[in-house]
Each structure stands twice: as C-alpha cells, then as structure tokens.
C-alpha positions as CSV (number, residue, x, y, z in Angstrom):
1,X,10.8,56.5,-8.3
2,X,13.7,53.6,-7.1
3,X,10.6,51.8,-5.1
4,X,8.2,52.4,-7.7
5,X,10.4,50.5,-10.3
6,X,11.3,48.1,-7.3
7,X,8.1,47.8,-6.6
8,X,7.1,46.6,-10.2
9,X,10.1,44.2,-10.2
10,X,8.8,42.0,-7.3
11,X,5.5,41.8,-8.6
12,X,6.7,41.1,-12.5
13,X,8.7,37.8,-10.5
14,X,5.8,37.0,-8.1
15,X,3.5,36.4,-11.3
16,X,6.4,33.9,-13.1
17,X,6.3,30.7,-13.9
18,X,9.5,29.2,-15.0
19,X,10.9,27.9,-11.7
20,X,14.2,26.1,-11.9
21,X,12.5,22.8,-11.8
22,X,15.0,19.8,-12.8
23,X,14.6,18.1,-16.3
24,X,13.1,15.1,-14.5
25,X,10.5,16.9,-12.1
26,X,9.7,18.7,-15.6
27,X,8.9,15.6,-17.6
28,X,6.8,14.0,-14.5
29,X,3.4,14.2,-14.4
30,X,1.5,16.4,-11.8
31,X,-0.8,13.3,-10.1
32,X,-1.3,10.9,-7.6
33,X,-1.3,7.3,-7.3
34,X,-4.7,7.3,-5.2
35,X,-7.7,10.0,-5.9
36,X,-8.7,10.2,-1.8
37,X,-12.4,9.5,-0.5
38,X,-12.1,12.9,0.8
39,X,-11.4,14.1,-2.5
40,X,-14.4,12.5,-3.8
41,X,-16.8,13.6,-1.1
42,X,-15.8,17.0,-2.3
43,X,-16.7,16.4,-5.5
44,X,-20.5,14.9,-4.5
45,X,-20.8,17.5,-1.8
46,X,-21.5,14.4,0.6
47,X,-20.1,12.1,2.9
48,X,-19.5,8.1,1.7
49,X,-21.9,6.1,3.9
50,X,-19.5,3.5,4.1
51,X,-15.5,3.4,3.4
52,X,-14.6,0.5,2.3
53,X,-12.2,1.6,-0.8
54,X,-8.3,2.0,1.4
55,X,-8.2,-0.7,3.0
56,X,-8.0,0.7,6.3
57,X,-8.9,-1.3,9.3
58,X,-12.2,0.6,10.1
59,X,-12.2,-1.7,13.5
60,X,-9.7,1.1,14.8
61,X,-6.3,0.4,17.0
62,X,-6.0,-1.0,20.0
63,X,-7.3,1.2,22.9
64,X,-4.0,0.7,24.4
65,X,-2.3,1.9,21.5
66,X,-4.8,5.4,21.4
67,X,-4.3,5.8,25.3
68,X,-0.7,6.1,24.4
69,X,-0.9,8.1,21.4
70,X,-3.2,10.6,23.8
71,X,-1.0,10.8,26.6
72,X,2.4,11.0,24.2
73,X,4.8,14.3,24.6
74,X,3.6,16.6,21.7
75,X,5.9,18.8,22.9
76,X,9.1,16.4,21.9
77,X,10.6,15.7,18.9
78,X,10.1,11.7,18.6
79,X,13.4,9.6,19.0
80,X,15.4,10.2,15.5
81,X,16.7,6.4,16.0
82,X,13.2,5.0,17.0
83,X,14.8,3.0,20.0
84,X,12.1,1.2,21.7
85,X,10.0,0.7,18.8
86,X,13.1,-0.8,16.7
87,X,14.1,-3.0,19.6
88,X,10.6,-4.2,20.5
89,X,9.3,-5.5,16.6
90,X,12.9,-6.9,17.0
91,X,11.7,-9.0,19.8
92,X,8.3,-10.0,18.6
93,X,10.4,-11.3,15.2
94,X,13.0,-13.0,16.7
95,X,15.5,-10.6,15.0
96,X,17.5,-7.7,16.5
97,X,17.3,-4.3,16.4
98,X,20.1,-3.9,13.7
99,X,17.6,-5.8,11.5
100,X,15.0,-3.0,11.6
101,X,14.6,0.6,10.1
102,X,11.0,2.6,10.8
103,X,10.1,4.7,8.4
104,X,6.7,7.1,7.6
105,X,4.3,3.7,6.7
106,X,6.0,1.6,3.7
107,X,5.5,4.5,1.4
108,X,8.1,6.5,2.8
109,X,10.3,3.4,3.1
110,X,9.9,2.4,-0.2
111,X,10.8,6.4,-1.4
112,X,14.1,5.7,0.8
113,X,14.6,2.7,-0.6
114,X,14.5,3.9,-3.9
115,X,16.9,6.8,-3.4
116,X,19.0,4.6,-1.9
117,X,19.5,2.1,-5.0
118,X,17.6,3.8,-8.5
119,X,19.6,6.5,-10.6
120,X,18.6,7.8,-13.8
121,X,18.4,4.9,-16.4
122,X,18.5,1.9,-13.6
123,X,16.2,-0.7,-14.3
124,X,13.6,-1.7,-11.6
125,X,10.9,-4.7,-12.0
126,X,7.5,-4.8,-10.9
127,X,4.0,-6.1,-12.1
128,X,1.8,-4.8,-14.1
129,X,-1.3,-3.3,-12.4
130,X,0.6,-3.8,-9.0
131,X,0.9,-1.5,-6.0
132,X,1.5,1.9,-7.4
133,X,2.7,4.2,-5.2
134,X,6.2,2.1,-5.8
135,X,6.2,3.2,-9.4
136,X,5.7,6.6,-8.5
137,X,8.9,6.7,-6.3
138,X,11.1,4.7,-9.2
139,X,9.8,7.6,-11.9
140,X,10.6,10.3,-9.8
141,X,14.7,9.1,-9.7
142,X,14.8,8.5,-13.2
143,X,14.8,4.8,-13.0
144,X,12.8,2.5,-16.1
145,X,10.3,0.5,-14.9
146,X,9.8,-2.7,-16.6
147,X,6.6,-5.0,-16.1
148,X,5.3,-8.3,-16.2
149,X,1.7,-9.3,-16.1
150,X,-0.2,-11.7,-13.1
151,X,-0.5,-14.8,-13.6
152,X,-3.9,-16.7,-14.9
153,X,-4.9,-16.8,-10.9
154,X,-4.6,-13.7,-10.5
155,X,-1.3,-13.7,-8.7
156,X,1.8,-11.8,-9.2
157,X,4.9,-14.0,-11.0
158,X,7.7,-14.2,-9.1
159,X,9.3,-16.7,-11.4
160,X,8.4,-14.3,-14.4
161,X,9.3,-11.0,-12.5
162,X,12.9,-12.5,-12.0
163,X,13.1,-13.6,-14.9
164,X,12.8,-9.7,-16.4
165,X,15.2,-8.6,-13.8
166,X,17.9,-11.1,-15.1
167,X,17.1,-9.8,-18.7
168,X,17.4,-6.1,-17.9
169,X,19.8,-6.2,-14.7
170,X,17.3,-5.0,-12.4
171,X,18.7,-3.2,-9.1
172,X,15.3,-3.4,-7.3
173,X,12.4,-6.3,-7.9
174,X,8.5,-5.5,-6.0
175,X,6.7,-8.0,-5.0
176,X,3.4,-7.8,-3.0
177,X,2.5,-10.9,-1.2
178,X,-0.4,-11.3,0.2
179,X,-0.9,-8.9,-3.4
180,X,-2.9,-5.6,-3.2
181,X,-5.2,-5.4,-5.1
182,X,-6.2,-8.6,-6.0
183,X,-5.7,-10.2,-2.6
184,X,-4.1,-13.3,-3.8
185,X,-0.9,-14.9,-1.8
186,X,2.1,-17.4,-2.4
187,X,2.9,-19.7,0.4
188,X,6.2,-18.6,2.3
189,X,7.5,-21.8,1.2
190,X,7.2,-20.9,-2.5
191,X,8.9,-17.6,-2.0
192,X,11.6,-19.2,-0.9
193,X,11.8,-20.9,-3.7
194,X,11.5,-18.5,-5.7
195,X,14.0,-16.3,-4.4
196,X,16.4,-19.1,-5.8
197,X,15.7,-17.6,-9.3
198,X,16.5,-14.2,-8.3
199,X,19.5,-12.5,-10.5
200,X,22.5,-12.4,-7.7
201,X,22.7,-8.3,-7.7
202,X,19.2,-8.0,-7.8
203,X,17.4,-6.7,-4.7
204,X,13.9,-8.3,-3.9
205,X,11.3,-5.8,-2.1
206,X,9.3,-8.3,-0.7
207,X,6.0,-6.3,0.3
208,X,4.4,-7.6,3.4
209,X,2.0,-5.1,4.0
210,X,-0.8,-7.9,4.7
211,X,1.2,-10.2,6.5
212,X,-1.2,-10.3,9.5
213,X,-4.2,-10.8,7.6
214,X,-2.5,-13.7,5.8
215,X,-2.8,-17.5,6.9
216,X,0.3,-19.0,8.8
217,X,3.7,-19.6,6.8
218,X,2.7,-16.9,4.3
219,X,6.2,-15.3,5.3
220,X,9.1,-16.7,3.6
221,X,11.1,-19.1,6.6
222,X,14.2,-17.3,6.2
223,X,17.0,-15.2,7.9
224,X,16.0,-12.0,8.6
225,X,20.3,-11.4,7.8
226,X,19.7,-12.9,4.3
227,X,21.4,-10.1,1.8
228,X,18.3,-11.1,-1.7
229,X,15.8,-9.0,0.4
230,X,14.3,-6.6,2.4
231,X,10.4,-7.1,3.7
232,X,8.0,-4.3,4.4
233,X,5.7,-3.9,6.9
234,X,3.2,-1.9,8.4
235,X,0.6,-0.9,11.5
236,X,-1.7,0.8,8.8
237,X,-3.7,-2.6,8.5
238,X,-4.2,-5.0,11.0
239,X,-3.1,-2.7,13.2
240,X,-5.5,0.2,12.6
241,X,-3.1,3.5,12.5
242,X,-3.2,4.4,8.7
243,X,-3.3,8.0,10.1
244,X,-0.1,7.5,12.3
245,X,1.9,6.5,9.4
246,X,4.2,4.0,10.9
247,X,5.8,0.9,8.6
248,X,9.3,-0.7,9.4
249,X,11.7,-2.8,6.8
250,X,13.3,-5.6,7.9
251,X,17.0,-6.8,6.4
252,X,20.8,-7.2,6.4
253,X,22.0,-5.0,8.8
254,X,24.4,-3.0,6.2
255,X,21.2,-2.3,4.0
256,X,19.3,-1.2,7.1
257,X,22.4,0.9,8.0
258,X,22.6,2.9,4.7
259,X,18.8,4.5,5.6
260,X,20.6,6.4,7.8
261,X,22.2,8.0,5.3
262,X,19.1,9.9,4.0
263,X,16.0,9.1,6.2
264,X,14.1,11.4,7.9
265,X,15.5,10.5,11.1
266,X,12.5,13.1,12.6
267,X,9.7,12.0,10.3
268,X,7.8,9.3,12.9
269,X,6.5,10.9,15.5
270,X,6.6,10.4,19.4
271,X,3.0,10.0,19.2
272,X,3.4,7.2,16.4
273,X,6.1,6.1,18.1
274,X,4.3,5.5,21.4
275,X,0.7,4.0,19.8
276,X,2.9,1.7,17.4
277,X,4.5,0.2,20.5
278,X,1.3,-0.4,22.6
279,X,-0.3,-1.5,19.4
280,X,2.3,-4.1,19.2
281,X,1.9,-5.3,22.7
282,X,-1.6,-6.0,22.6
283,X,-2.0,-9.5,21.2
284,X,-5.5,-9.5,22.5
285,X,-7.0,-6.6,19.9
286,X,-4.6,-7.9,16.7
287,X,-6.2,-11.2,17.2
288,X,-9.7,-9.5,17.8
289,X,-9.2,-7.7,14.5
290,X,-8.2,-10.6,12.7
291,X,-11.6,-12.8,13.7
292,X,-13.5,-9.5,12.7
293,X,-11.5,-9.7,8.7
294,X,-12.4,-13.1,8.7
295,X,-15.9,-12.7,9.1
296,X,-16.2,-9.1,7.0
297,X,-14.4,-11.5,4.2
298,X,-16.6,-14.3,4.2
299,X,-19.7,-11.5,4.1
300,X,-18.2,-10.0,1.5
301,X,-18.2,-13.3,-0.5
302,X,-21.6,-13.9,0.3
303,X,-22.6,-10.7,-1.0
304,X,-20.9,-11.1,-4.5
305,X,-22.5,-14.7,-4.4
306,X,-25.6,-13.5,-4.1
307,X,-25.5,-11.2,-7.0
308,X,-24.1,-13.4,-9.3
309,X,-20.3,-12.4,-9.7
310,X,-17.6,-14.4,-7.4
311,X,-15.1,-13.2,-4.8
312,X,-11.8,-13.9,-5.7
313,X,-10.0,-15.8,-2.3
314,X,-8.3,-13.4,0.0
315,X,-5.6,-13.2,2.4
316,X,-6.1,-9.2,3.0
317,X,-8.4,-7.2,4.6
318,X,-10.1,-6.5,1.2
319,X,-11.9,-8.7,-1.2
320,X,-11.3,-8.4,-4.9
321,X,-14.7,-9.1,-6.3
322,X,-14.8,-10.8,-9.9
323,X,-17.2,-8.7,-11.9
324,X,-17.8,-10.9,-14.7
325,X,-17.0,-9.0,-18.0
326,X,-14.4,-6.0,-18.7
327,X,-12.8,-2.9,-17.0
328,X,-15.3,-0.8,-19.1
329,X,-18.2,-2.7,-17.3
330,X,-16.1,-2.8,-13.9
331,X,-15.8,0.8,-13.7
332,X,-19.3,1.5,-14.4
333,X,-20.2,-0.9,-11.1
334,X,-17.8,1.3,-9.3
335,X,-18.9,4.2,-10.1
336,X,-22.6,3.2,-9.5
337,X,-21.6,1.8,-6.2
338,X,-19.6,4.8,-5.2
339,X,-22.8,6.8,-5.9
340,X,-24.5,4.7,-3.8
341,X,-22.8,6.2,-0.9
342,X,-20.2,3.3,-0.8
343,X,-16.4,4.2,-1.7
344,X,-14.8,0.9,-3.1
345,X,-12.0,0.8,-5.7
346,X,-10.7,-0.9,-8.6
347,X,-7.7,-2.5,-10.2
348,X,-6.5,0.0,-12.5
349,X,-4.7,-2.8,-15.2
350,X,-6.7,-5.6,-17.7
351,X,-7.6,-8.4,-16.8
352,X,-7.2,-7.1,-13.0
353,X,-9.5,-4.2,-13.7
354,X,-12.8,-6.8,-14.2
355,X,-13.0,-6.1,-10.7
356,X,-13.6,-3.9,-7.5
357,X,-12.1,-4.1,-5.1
358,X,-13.9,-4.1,-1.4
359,X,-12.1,-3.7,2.0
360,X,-13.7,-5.0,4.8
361,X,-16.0,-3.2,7.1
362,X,-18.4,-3.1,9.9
363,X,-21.6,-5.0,9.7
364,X,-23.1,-1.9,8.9
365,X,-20.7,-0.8,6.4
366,X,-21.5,-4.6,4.0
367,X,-25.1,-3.6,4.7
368,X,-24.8,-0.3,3.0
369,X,-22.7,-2.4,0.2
370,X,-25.2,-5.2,0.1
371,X,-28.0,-2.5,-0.5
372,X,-26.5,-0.7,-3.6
373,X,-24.2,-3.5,-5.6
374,X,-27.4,-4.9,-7.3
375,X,-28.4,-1.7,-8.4
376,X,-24.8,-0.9,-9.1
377,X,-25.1,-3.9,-11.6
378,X,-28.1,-3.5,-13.1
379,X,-27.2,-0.1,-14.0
380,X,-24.2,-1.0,-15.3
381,X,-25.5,-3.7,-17.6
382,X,-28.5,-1.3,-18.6
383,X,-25.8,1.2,-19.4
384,X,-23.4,-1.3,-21.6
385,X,-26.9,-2.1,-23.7
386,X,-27.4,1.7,-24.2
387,X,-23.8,1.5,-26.0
C-alpha cells in the first residue's frame, strides 16, 4: 500500500507545472532572436536551394584551419585560459594577451558581458532594429533597454545613442559597426570621434563582427588599453567557423580580467581552439575570401539593379537590398523568395524592414536568387493590389 501511495506521489509531481522559475525568467518570453533555416526547412519539408539568410561565409574556413580541427584531441578538455589562441590574435593586433578574452562566438561574450555589468533596472542603450541577440541577453538580467532609431542613411547614431546614455546613465552602449543588418559602416576615424561624446561611466560595446569584410581604417585607431570600450570579434564570418563558435573581446586588461570571474572557462573547445588558430595564420584563404565577398556583393547589386530596387552599400558579407515600399511589402518579397528555395532575411524594425537582407554566396547560390527575386516581386506587388 506504502508504494502504491508512493507510487502516485511521483507521478502527481512528474505531471506539474509550477517550477520555481524566478519572477524574471517568468515574465520573459519563450523565443528566439533568429527562427533557424533548419527550422524552416522543417516547416516546407524541403531543403533551401541556397542559404544566403545568416550570413555565414558559405566559402568555408581555411583548409588549414579544418585539417586542424580534424586532427584536434577530442579526448581533451580545451585549454580553460585559451593560451595560444589569446596570445596569437594578441600578436596579429599588436596587443597582448592581457588584452584578450575568447569566449563561445560574440553571443556568448556579449551574455558575459552583460552579467558582468546589467542588474535589474540598469539602463543599457542600443538601436532600434539593431543586432538582437544583445537585447535578449540585457532582458534576461533585468536591465531596461532604451533605443534610438538609424539615421536617414541608414546607419546606426552614435552621436544620438550617447546622447540617450547620458540621459538615462547607461552602464552598457551597442554599437555595430560595419552594422548588421543594414550593412552600413562609420569610418574608424569618426568613432573616434565619437567616443568623445560618450557619458564617462558609460561602457561602449563596439561590435566588430565585420571588421574583415570592412574597407581599411574602419576600426577606430585607438589603444587597445583604452578603459570607453571593449570590441567584439569573431571567426564566424570572414573566417568561416560559425559552427565552431569562437569570437574574442578585446579591452583594458582589468575588464578582460573580471570574465574570469564567470566565464565558461571550458566552453571553447580544443577543436575550436586549434581551427581558430590555423584559421588565423592563413593570410592566404582570409584574403581569398575577402575577393570572393567583393565579387558576391557587387553580383548582388547587379541583381537588385536589374529588378528595379537598389542595394544599399555594404561593408559585410551581406547586402541589404532596398525594396522600394514598406515592411508589409518587404516581408511578402521574403517570403516569396524563401519559397523560392532561397533563405534570405529581413530587418525586423521600420524604415529598416523595407528591405531583405542577402548574404553573399556562391555563384550558384546568386543564380538561384537571381531566378526567383523577380517572381518574388511580382507576387508581392500582385498580392498588395489584391489588398
């Protein structure tokens, strides 16, 4: 009879519900910054002919780096402290190693970041419509968000973003540059400037993501010691190893040194590891890569030409492509192209969201585009008639 009733306890607690959740995981939403291609090839029961909506690097990483990444010790844990990598991007930069932190891509150093600085109530600055994955992290420590709209080219607004973080005494201040998703870029020169204008206990998170793509003195010229920021950057792009996850921050030694207090000291592995330094070392394949952007941008432009809408200028491996009208009439080109066989993407903010947003491909992957974005049009003009 005990087991019976014991028996009827467990399952009565395996069916509920109310876990012990905190009040903020509570009040959070259950989604995701990005719905997955995979996701969506579920959901057609068919494979994309073409992935151009994630701006990977579909040219792949260096052979060097996948040699390495093959012939890694699975077996071992990767280095906690990230020794060679840290010390070898410290080289390339001209910095040192106390400079550096290396983290799971620049999503997981932005979610350490975070932690690191945002409580509940602190105020944090961003754009509107910019990266989002960022927000995500600042919501889920229970810090306010507040956010200022692109500028009329399309860029984000440094001047106006520090501006809000003087007004609300932000802790944190993101800024993309080169921008995802519109593509756009400030000189290096004029972040410097900028930075001027930025609220003395204001941190700026100076998003680099696209540095490589971007044309020469797109970096702001300043010490890598300098306490108004850290930059982000990544081997997901240019570098081809979205799937490794690998990113590293760069900054004042003591802000790199409090990561330690909370990282995942085990979350890059020795494979990553081991790819991210060969990839680094092989100047040959990054500069490779870069000709092949160039070229997949300047196709993509030619494209949009050719079917009446304009390519906005990029310094990315993507193109943000001008659609001519609203987000309503955007999304309907999206999801006509998407059908197509062809997974692209969209701003997700007005006026951003008047375009999609294309990363660059393989000759064969812009022919697929090519094929279905005048369709993709004409449907979605037929369809905004029908309204």
């Amino acid at each position: 009879m005990t087991l019976v009733r014991l028996q009827i306890a467990v399952d009565k607690n395996v069916f509920m519900s109310d876990f012990r959740l905190t009040d903020l995981a509570k009040s959070l939403p259950a989604t995701v910054p990005f719905v997955g291609p995979e996701t969506q090839e579920r959901m057609l029961k068919r494979p994309f002919l073409a992935r151009l909506g994630a701006n990977e690097s579909v040219f792949g990483p260096s052979p060097k780096a996948i040699e390495a990444m093959a012939g890694a010790d699975h077996w071992k844990y990767g280095d906690p402290e990230n020794h060679d990598l840290r010390h070898a991007i410290a080289d390339h930069m001209g910095a040192t190693a106390s400079n550096i932190v290396v983290g799971e891509g620049i999503d997981g150093l932005l979610g350490y970041l975070v932690r690191l600085f945002v409580g509940a109530g602190d105020a944090v600055v961003t754009s509107e419509g910019a990266y989002p994955t960022f927000n995500y992290h600042v919501a889920g420590f229970g810090g306010v968000l507040h956010k200022v709209p692109y500028d009329a080219k399309d860029r984000e607004n440094p001047k106006a973003l520090f501006s809000q973080a003087a007004k609300v005494g932000a802790k944190l201040v993101y800024l993309a540059n080169p921008d995802n998703p519109m593509g756009t870029v400030w000189t290096g020169d004029e972040i410097k400037g900028f930075l001027d204008l930025l609220p003395a206990r204001s941190l700026l998170v100076l998003d680099e993501a696209y540095l490589e793509c971007a044309p020469a003195g797109t970096s702001p010229g300043i010490l890598w010691d300098d306490p108004r920021l850290i930059r982000m950057r990544t081997f997901s792009k240019v570098y081809g190893m979205a799937g490794a996850r690998v990113g590293y921050g760069i900054g004042h030694p003591d802000l790199i040194t409090a990561f330690n207090k909370l990282r995942n000291h085990f979350g890059v592995t020795r494979a990553a590891q081991d790819g991210a330094l060969a990839a680094l070392q092989d100047h040959d394949w990054l500069e490779r890569v870069q000709a092949q952007i160039e070229t997949a941008r300047l196709k993509i432009g030619e494209i949009a030409k050719s079917n009446g809408v304009q390519a906005i200028p990029s310094a990315t491996n993507f193109v943000a492509i001008d659609c001519g009208q609203d987000g309503a009439f955007a999304k309907r080109v999206l999801e006509a192209v998407n059908d197509g066989g062809v997974f692209v993407r969209m701003p997700f903010v007005a006026p951003q969201n008047r375009c999609i947003r294309v990363s660059c491909g393989t000759p064969q992957d812009l022919d697929h585009f090519a094929k279905v974005l005048p369709g993709a049009l004409a449907q979605a003009r037929s369809s905004a008639f029908r309204v």
